[in-house]
C-alpha positions in Angstrom: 12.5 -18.5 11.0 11.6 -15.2 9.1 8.7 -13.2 9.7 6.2 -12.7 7.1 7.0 -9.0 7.2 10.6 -9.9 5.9 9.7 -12.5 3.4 7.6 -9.9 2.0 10.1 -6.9 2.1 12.6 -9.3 0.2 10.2 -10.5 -2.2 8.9 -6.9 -3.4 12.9 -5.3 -3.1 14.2 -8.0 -5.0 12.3 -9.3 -7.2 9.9 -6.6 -8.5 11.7 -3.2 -7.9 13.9 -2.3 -10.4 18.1 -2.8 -8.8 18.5 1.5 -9.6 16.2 1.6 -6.7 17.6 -0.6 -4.4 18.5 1.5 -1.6 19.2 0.7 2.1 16.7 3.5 3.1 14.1 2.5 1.0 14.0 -1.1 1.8 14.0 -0.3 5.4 10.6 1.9 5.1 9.5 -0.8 2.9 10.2 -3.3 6.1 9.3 -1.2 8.4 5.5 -0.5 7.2 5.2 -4.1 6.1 6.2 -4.9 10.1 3.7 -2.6 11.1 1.0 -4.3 8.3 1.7 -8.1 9.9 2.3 -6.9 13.7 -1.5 -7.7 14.7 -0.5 -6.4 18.6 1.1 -3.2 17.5 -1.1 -2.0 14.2 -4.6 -3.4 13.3 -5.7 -6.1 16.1 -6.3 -9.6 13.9 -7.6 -8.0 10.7 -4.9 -7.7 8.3 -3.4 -11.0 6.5 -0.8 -9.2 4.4 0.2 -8.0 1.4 -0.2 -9.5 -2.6 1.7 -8.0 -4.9 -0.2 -7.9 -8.0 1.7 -9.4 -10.7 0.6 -9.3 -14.7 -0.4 -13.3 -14.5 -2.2 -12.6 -11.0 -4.1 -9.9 -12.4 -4.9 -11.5 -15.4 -5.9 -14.6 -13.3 -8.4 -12.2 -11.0 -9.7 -10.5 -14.5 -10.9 -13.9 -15.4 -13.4 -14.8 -12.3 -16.1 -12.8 -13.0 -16.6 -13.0 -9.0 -14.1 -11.2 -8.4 -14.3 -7.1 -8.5 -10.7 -5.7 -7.7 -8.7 -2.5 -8.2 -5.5 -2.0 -8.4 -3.5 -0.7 -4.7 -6.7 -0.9 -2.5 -7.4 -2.8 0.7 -9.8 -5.3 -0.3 -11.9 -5.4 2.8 -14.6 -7.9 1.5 -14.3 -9.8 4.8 -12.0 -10.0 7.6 -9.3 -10.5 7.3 -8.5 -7.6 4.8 -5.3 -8.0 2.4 -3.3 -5.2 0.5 -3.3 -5.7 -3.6 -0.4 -3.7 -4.6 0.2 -2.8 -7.8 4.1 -4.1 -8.7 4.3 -3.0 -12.4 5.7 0.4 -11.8 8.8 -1.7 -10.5 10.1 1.8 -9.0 9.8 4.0 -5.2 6.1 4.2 -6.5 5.5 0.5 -5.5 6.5 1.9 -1.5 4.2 4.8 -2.1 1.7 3.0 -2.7 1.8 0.8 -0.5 2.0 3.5 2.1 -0.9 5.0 1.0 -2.6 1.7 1.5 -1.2 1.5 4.8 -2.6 5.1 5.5 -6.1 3.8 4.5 -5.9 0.9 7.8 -4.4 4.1 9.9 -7.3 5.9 9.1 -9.8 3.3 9.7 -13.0 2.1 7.6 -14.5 4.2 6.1 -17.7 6.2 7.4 -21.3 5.9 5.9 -21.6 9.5 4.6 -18.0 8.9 2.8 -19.6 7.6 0.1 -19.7 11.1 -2.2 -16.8 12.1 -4.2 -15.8 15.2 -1.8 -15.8 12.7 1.3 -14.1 10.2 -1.3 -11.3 12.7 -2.0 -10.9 13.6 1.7 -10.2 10.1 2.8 -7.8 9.6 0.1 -5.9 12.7 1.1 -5.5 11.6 4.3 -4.7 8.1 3.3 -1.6 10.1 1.3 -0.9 12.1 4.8 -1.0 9.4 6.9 1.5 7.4 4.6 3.5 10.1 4.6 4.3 9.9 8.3 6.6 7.1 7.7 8.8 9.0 6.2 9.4 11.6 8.9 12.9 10.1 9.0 13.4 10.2 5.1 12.9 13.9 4.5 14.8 12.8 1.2 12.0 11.4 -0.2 9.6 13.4 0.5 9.3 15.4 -3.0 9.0 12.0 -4.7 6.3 10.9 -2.5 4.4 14.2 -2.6 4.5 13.7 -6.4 3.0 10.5 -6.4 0.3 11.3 -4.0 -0.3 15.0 -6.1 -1.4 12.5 -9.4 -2.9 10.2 -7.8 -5.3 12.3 -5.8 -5.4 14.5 -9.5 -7.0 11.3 -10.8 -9.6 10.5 -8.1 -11.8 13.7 -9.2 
């Protein structure tokens, strides 16, 4: 039987990243921090369910309940469990980016009381980026791409 980390790698490699993109190395960062997302023992003790990537028809269907309050590539955190929402469109490397900027957000734990101001705000999401980044410590290849990513993304959170 396959794990969940696995159906999951396979379902975002194949069928939403874009085949120029396809590469050995990144689909083995994109298993590895999906294995570290669904491994309760070795990550996040029982909390995190897994990952949903966001297509245009689930979006559109989550637009439409007006209970329903979601961002794109966050960790919706509601109630326990928490899930990942992970914005597919970009069908690209960005899609793992994200995702391990995500990832870096469950690293570095909820977040505090007083992180509720935009300077706290930014912190966290910087080291969100960092810790993310730490996955790659074997992929030095990538790390100008990823820095990129995480350079206009944390542009756009001021």
């Amino acid at each position: 039987m396959e794990s969940r980390a696995l159906i999951m790698t396979n379902e975002i490699f194949n069928d939403f990243m874009s085949p120029e993109y396809r590469t050995d190395e990144l689909k083995t960062i994109l298993g590895n921090v999906l294995e570290n997302i669904y491994e309760p023992d070795s990550f996040y003790p029982k909390h995190i369910v897994g990952v949903i990537p966001l297509t245009r028809e689930r979006m559109i269907e989550i637009e439409r309940n007006p209970n329903t309050h979601i961002k794109w590539n966050h960790v919706l955190t509601p109630t326990k469990p928490q899930m990942i929402l992970l914005n597919i469109s970009a069908s690209d490397e960005t899609i793992i980016w994200d995702l391990l900027h995500e990832y870096g957000h469950l690293v570095d734990g909820p977040p505090s009381s007083e992180e509720g101001n935009r300077l706290r705000e930014h912190d966290r999401e910087k080291r969100a980026w960092d810790n993310g980044k730490k996955e790659l410590k074997d992929y030095p290849q990538f790390h100008a791409s990823y820095d990129k990513r995480a350079k206009e993304c944390l542009s756009s959170y001021r």
